[in-house]
N, C-alpha and C positions, 0 to 999 in steps of 0.2 A: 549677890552681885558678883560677876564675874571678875580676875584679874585685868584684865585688857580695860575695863572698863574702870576700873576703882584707876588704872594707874594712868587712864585719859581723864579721870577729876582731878589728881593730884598734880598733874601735868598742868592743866588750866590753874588751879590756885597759884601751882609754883611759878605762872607768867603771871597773873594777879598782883603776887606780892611785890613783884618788879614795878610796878606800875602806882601800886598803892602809897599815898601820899600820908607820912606818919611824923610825927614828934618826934620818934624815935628810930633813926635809919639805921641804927646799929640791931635794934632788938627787931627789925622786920630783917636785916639781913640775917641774921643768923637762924631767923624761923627759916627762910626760905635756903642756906645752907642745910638744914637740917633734913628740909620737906626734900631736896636734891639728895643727900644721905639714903633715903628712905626710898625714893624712885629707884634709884639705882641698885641699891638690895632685892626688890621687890622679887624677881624672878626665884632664887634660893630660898625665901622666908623661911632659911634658917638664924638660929643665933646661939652665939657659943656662951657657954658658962655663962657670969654674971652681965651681960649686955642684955639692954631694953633691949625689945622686942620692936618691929616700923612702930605699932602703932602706940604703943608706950614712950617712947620718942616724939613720936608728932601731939601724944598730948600734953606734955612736959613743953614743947614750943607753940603751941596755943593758947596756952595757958599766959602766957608771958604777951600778949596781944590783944585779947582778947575782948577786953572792957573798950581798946578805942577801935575796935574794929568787930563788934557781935558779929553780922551776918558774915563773916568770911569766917571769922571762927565758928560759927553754927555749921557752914557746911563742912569744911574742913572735919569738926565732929562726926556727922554722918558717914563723911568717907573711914573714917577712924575706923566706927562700927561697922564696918564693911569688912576692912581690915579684920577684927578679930573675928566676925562671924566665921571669916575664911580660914581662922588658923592663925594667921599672919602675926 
């Protein structure tokens, strides 16, 4: 999967999570701070010393979602793997 493309899924989830109605609006906002973290990196997918990696990041905030929200966490997964296939 190409970047342009991985960072128009991340782009959609991260308007998703805007939208998505949760229990918990603290732990959806800070995935989608996170998932914003991550967009914004993407171009460099570099990282210095001890810092995750995008997508060691987005699964650490998936994780935290996950059970009341599967299918968004399902893709969001997919795009992960994208993510490392490329390096990222």
């Amino acid at each position: 999967m190409e970047l342009a493309k991985v960072r128009a899924e991340l782009e959609v989830i991260y308007l998703e999570l805007e939208h998505l109605e949760s229990s918990d609006v603290h732990r959806i906002a800070a995935v989608r701070d996170q998932l914003g973290q991550v967009i914004a990196n993407l171009p460099s997918g570099e990282t210095e010393g001890d810092e995750l990696s995008p997508s060691e990041q987005l699964r650490a905030a998936v994780t935290r979602f996950e059970s009341e929200h599967p299918t968004l966490a399902r893709t969001t997964e997919e795009v992960i793997n994208a993510l490392s296939r490329m390096g990222i």
